[in-house]
N, C-alpha and C positions, 0 to 999 in steps of 0.2 A: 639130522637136519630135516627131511623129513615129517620125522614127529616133531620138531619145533615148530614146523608152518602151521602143521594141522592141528596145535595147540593156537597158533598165533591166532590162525582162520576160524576157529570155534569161537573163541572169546570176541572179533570184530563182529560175527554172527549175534551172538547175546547182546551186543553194544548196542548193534542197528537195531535190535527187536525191542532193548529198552528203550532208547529215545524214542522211537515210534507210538511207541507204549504212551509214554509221557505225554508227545506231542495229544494223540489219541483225547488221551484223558483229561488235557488242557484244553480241546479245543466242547469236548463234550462238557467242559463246565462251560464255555464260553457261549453253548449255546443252549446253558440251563436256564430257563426263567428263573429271575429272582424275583421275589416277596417284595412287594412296597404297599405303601399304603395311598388307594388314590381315590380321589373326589372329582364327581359330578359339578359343573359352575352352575350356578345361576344368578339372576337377576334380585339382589337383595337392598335394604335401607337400613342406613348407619347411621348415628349420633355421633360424629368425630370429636373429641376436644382436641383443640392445640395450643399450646401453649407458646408465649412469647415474652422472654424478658424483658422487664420495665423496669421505670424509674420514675418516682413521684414528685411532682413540683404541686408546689403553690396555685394558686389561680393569679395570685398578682405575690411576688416574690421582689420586694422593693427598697434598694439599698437605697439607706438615708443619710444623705453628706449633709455637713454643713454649709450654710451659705455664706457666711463671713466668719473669719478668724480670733480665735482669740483664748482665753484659759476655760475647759472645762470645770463649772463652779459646781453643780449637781447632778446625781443621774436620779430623774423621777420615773424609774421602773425596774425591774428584775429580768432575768434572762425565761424567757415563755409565759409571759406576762399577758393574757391579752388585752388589747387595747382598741380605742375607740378611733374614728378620724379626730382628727383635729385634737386630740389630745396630747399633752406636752410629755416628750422622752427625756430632754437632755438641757440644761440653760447654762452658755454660756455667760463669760463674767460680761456685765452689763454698763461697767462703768463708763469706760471711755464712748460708747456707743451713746448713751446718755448725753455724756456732755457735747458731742458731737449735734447732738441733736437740739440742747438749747443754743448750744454756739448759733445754729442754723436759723432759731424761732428769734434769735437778738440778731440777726442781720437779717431778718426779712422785718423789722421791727424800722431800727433805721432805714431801710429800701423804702419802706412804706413813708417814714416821716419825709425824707428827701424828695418822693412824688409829690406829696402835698406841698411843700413849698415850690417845688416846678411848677404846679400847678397854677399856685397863687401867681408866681412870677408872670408866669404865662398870660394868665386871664386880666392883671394889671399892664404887661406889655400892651396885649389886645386892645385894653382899650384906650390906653395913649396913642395907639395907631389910629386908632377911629381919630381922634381929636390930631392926626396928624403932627402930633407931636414927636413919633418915634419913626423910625425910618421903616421900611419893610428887613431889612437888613439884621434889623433889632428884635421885628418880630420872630420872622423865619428861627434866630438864637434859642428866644425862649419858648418855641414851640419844639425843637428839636433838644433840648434839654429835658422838658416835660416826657416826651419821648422817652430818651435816655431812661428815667427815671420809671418810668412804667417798666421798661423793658427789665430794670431792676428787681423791680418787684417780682417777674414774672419769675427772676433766675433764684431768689430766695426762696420763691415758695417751692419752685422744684427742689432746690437742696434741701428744705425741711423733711418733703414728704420721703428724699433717699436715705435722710438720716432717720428719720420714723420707721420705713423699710429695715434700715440694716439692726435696728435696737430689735423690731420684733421676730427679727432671724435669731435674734439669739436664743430666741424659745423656740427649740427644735420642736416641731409638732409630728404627729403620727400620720402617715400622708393615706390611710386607709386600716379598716379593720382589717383587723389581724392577730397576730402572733408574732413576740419580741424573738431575735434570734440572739448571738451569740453577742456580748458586751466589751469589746479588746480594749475599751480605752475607760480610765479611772478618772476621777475628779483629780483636777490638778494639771492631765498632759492638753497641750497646748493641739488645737485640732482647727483646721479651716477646709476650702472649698477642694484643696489639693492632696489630702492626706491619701495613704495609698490604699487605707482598709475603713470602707464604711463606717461611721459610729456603730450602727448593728443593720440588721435585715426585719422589716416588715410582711409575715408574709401571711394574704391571705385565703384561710384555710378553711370557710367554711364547703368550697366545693374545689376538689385537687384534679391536677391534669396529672395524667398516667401517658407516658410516651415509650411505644413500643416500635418495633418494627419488623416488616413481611417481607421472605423476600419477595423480587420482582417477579417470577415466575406465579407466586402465590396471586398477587393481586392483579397481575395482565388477568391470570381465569375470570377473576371475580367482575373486572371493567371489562370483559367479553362478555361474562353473565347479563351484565346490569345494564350496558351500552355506553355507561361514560363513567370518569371516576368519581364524580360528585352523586351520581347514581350508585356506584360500588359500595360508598362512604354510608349513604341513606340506607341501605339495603342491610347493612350488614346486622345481624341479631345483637340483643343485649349481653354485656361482655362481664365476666367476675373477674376480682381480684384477689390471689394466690399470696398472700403476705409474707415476708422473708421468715416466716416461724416455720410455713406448713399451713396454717390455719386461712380458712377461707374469709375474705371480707364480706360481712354481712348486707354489706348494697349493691346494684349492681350498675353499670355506667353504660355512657352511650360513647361511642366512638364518633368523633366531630371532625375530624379531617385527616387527609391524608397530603400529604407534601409530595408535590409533584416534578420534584427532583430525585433521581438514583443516585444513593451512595456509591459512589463506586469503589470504595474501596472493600464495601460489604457485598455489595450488589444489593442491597435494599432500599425497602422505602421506607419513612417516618411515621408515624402514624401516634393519634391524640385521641385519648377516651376523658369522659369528666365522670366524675364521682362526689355524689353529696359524702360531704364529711360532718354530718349535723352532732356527733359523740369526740371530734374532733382525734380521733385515732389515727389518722393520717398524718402523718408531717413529712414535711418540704423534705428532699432528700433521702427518703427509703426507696429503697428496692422491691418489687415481685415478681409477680408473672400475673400475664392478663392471659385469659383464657377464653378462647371463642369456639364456642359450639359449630358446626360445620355439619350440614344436612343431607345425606349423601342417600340418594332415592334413586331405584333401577340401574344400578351399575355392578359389575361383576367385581368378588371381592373375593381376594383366595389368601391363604394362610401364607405369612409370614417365611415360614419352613419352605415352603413351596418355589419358593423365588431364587435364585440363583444371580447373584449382582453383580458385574463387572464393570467398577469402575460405573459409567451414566448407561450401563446396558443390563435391565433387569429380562431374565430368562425363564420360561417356564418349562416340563417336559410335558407336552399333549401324548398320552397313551393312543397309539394309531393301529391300524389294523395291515397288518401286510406279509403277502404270501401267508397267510393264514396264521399269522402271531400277531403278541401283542407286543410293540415296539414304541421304547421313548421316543421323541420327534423335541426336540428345541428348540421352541419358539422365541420369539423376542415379542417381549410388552410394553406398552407406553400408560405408566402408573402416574396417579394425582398426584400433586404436589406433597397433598397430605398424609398421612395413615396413622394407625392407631396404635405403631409399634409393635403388634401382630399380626398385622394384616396388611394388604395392598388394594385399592382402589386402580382397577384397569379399568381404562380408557378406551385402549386398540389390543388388537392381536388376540384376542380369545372368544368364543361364538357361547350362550348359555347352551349347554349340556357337553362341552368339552367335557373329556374326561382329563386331569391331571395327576400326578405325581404332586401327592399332598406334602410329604416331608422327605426330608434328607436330600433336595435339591442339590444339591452339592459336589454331593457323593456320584451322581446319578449319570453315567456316561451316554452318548449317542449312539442311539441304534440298540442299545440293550433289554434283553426281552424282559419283556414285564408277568408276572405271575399273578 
């Protein structure tokens, strides 16, 4: 029994001396400096690009109805045809509106002869009134006939000129230069003021709006920058176009307004650039990206790697000096809106010649000595 303890006793002795050991050796790596790699801030100037999805329209995108009903008889044009103002697209059948129209020139025809004999009536009452021959009774008659009779006239000549009107609707004209769109209806189907799909679209393309949008954070800076948003608007640099291939558009546009309502469902704003289309390479309905250079002068700008994100809390590790080591310290920063996908534009929280933890932010625990 004896010899069992003093086996038991031996082995708890070995036990305590290894965990010690361990602890020992865990805690002498915990106060190994490790190795990182770290950078110097300073006060640098960037060329930002940023990019913003868009959408291309027309300058004038103008669906063309008919004004009055009836059987499409011609189409005088093709689908991306362009065209001039006033130029004919589409001519309805012309007949009934025709005769509508002489129907209207022979009853203002009679209108007219029926005044001239009011007329005469009138001017021979008158003067049997003078000779007191006719009563006033008789005159008051055929002056108010005469009346009648003009008043006729009045109402034929307006229905000529709506039946003139409604003959020259049938010649659908081009209501602006442009570019013909999409053709859904064939000679033969019947089309008037209520159909539910345009004859086609007019749209003109010698200079296209591009609508993008920033979010709100982005453009509050810029009307802080500028002091109002029609100052933001004017301020802002000349903008390129990023074409749904890849390839860059070879003009570049001016940004003309910003909509002074928040999406809210995006939290954005609207926003309107013009671009000459003089090669006509632009049409109504494509997609890109507008791309706005962004000048970023004396502000500290530290690597990508460096940053540590959580969630809206970007973190840096300032290399600090304490108790005579070199010690991470985690700071919080307040970054621009924008970056370069590398990099971070700080705002707050870091002084030029900070020293930081350049990469592997992440990794990088608090209070950990640095090498």
């Amino acid at each position: 029994m004896k010899l069992q303890a003093l086996v038991v006793a031996a082995f708890g002795v070995l036990l305590l001396s290894a965990c010690k050991g361990e602890q020992q050796q865990q805690q002498g790596l915990a106060n190994t400096p490790l190795e990182y790699k770290t950078v110097k801030v300073k006060a640098e100037n960037r060329t930002i690009e940023t990019k913003y999805s868009a959408t291309i329209r027309g300058r004038q995108d103008i669906q063309v109805l008919p004004q009055v009903s009836g059987t499409l008889q011609r189409l005088c044009v093709t689908e991306g045809q362009k065209v001039s103002k006033g130029q004919s697209l589409f001519i309805i059948d012309q007949v009934p509106y025709q005769a509508a129209l002489n129907t209207a020139r022979a009853n203002l025809e009679a209108a007219k002869a029926a005044e001239a004999t009011a007329k005469l009536s009138f001017e021979s009452t008158k003067n049997l009134h003078e000779q007191q021959i006719v009563g006033d009774f008789d005159l008051q008659t055929a002056q108010n006939a005469y009346a009648q009779a003009k008043a006729a006239v009045a109402q034929a000549t307006a229905a000529v000129t709506n039946a003139a009107n409604s003959l020259s609707y049938t010649v659908v004209k081009s209501p602006a230069n442009g570019v013909v769109g999409t053709l859904p209806y064939r000679v033969g189907a019947l089309v008037g003021p209520s159909i539910p799909t345009p004859l086609t679209t007019v749209s003109d393309n010698h200079q296209m709006y591009v609508y993008f949008s920033m979010n709100e954070a982005q453009m509050l800076e810029k009307i802080r920058e500028a002091g109002s948003a029609e100052a933001a608007v004017k301020a802002m640099p000349a903008v390129r176009l990023q074409l749904v291939d890849g390839s860059e558009y070879e003009e570049t546009g001016v940004v003309e307004t910003a909509s002074g309502v928040v999406d809210q469902s995006t939290g954005s704003v609207s926003l309107r650039a013009v671009f000459n289309n003089p090669k006509g390479l632009l049409h109504s309905g494509s997609t890109g990206n507008v791309v706005i250079p962004v000048e970023i002068k004396d502000h500290i700008i530290v690597p990508a790697a460096a940053v540590k994100q959580l969630q809206t809390v970007h973190q840096v590790f300032k290399v600090v000096q304490k108790d005579g080591q070199r010690v991470a310290e985690g700071t919080n920063i307040e970054v621009a809106p924008y970056n370069t996908g590398k990099e971070f534009i700080v705002l707050s929280g870091l002084n030029v010649g900070d020293e930081i933890i350049a990469d592997g932010a992440g990794m990088v625990k608090e209070g950990a000595l640095v090498k």
